[in-house]
Structures are given as C-alpha cells and as structure tokens.
C-alpha positions in Angstrom: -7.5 30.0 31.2 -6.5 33.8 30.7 -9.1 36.1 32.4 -8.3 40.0 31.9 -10.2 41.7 34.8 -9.9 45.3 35.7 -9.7 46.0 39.8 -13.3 47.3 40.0 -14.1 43.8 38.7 -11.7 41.6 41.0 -15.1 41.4 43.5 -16.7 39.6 41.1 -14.1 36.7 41.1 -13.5 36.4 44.7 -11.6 33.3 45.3 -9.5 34.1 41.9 -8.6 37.7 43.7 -8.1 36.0 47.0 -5.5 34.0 45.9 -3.6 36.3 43.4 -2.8 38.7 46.4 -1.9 35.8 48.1 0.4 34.5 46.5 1.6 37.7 45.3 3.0 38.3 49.5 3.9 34.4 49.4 6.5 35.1 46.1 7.4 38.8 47.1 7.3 39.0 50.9 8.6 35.3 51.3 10.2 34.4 48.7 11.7 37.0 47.2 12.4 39.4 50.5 11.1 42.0 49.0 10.5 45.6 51.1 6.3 45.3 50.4 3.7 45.2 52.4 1.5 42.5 53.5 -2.1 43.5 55.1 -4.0 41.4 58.0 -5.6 39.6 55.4 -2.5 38.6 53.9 -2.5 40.7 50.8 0.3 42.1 48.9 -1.2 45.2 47.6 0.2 48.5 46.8 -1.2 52.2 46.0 -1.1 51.0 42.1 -3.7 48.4 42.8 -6.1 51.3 43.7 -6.0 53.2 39.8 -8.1 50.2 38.7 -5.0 48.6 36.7 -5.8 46.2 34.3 -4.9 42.5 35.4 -4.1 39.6 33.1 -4.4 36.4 35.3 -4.1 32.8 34.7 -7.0 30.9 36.4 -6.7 27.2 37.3 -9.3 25.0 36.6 -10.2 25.0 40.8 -11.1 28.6 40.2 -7.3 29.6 42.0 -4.7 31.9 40.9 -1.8 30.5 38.9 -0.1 33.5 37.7 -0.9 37.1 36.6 0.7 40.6 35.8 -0.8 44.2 36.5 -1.1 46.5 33.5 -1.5 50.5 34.2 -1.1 53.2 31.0 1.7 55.4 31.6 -0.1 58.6 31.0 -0.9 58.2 34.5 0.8 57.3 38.2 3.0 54.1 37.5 5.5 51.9 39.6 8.7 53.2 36.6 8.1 56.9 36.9 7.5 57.2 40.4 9.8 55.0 41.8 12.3 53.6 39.3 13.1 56.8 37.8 17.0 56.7 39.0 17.7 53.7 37.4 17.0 55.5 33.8 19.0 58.6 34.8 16.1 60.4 35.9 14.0 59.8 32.6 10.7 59.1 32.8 7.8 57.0 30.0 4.9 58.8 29.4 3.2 57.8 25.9 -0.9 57.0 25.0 1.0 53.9 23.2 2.9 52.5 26.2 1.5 50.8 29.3 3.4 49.1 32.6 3.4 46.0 33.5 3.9 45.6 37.1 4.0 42.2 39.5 4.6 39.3 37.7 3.7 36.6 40.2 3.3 33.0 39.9 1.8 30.5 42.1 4.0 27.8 43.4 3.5 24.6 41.7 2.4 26.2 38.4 2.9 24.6 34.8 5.7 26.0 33.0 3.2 27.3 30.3 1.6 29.6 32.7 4.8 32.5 32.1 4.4 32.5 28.1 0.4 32.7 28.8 0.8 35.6 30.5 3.4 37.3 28.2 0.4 36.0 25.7 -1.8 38.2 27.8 -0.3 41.0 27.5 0.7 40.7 23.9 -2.8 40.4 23.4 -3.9 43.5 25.4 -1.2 45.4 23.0 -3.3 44.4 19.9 -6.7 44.8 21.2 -5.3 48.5 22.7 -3.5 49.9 20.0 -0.3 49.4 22.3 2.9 49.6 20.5 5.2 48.8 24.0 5.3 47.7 27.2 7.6 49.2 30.3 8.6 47.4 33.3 10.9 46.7 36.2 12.6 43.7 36.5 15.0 41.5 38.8 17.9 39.7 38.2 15.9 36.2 38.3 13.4 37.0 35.7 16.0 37.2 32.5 15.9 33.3 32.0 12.1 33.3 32.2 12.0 35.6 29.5 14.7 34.4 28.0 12.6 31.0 28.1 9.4 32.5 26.7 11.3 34.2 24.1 10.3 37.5 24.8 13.2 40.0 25.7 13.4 43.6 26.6 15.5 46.4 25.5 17.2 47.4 28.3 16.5 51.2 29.6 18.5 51.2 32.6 19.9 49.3 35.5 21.1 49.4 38.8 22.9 46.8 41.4 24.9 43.9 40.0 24.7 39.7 40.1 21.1 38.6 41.8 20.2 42.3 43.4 20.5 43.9 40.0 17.0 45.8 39.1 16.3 46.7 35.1 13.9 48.6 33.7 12.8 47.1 30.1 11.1 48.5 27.2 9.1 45.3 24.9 7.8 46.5 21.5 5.1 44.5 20.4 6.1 42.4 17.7 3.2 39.8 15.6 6.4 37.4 15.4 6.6 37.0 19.0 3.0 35.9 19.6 3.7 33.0 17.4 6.6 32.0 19.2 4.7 32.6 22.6 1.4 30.9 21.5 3.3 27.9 20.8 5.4 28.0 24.3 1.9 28.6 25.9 0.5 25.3 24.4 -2.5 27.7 23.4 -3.8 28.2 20.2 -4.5 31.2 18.6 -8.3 31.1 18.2 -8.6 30.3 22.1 -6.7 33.0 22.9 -8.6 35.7 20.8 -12.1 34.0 22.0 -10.2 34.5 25.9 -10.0 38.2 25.1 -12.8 39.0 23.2 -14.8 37.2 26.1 -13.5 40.1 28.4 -14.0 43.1 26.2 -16.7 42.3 23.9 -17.0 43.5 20.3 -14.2 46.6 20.5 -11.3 44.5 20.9 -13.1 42.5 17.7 -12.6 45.6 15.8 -9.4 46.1 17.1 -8.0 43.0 16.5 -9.1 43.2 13.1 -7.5 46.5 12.5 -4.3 45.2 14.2 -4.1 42.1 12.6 
C-alpha cells in the first residue's frame, strides 16, 4: 500500500522508517557508489530529510519498506537549487506550484509495480496540492524506468555522458498519465484516492474534487 507520511510522522511507523533509510544507503551507498553518507545506524539521510519533506512510500504487507520518494516545495531549500544548479546553467526553480522529488529508492527484490505506484504517489500529491510540476535530478539508469512507467520528463539540463550522466527533469502533471500509471501500478483508482485521503483527511477530498 501507498502511505504519504511527512518526517515529523516517520516515528510513528518505526520499522517502515527503519527500513526506507536502509535501503536507501543499501541502493545509494552500495549500489549505486554514490558520494552520501551513511550514519552508525546505517541511515542514508541528508540535511533535506530534516525540512520535514513529504514522503510517498510503498509499504509491504510485513510492515517493510519497498520503495519511496521524498517530496520538498521549491519555495524553500531543495536538493536542484542548492546543488544541481550548474547543470541548468546556473538557473534555479522556485514556484508555490512546483515541488522536488528527491531519492527514489527501491528495495531489492520489489515487484515491478512498486516504480509506477510511486510515480502514482506523487501524481496524486500533485492533485490533492494544487501542483502543476514536479523537479528532479536524475541518473543515467532511471530513463528506462520511466520510460517503463510511462512517465517522462522534459529535460532542463544535463551534465556527464553514457551511465555518469546526471539530468535535471521537469514532469507537468498531466490526468492522462495517471491512467496510464494506475493501470501499470495494478491499482485502481478508488484505492488509490481512499490511500490518500486516508493520510490527509477531508482537504485533499476537496481538492481532489476541485482538481478532478
């Protein structure tokens, strides 16, 4: 199932939140090689984790991890402006109607459907938010997944070439996609909606509603 859990509300979930960082430092420590830390606990967190980001995770039926991604608004610090910056020509995103979406992890061993639920996820937080885009950065390996899931970005910028290449991508919310990604998710629309309204309660009702 999708949970969408802010950070101040990760306690309440322990083992789900115990696993998610782990396999975060498992896929981008390990893995992937990637330049992050990993604490004594053996965490991959960063400074971004600390603004209370908005996660979208996919929780097994054990209670475990089996994917997520990390959503932060872009009015505020984020991962593309801070860091990523160069690879747009020194541009930065800053709008009320664009959020980043930051560590896409899965867990090894997850179902194929887990990706497209979490590109579900987020499409869903874009209607319940009013969010008309998403921003991101994005490695060379992740083009066939969303190529997979049917979800492309526009690209802003890029830099590196064949499997070191890094892209930051711009996704515009589009109805015609969740259709396509509901049905790649093997989830149907009504358990998705129940999912989010489950987390937010009756605003993302009226925002779903007005978004519809």
């Amino acid at each position: 199932m999708l949970r969408y859990l802010y950070g101040s509300q990760l306690d309440t979930y322990p083992k789900l939140a115990d696993t998610m960082f782990r396999d975060r430092a498992a896929q981008f420590k390990d893995r992937l090689k990637w330049d992050v830390a990993v604490d004594a606990q053996g965490y991959e967190r960063d400074e971004y984790d600390a603004q209370d980001p908005l996660y979208v995770i996919w929780q097994k039926a054990d209670g475990c991890h089996g994917g997520s991604m990390r959503f932060l608004p872009t009015m505020g610090p984020t991962m593309v402006n801070d860091h990523f910056s160069g690879v747009m020509d020194g541009d930065t995103v800053h709008s009320p109607y664009i959020w980043e979406s930051t560590r896409f992890c899965l867990s090894q061993g997850s179902e194929s459907r887990v990706a497209a639920a979490l590109v579900l996820g987020g499409i869903e937080i874009g209607r319940g938010f009013g969010i008309t885009q998403c921003v991101g950065v994005f490695d060379a390996r992740m083009v066939r997944i969303y190529r997979m899931i049917g979800s492309c970005p526009d690209i802003l910028g890029s830099s590196g070439t064949g499997a070191a290449k890094i892209s930051v991508g711009l996704w515009t919310f589009d109805p015609a996609d969740r259709v396509s990604v509901l049905t790649r998710a093997r989830i149907s629309s009504a358990l998705s909606e129940h999912w989010y309204a489950r987390a937010f309660g009756d605003r993302p009702a009226k925002l779903l509603a007005r978004a519809a």
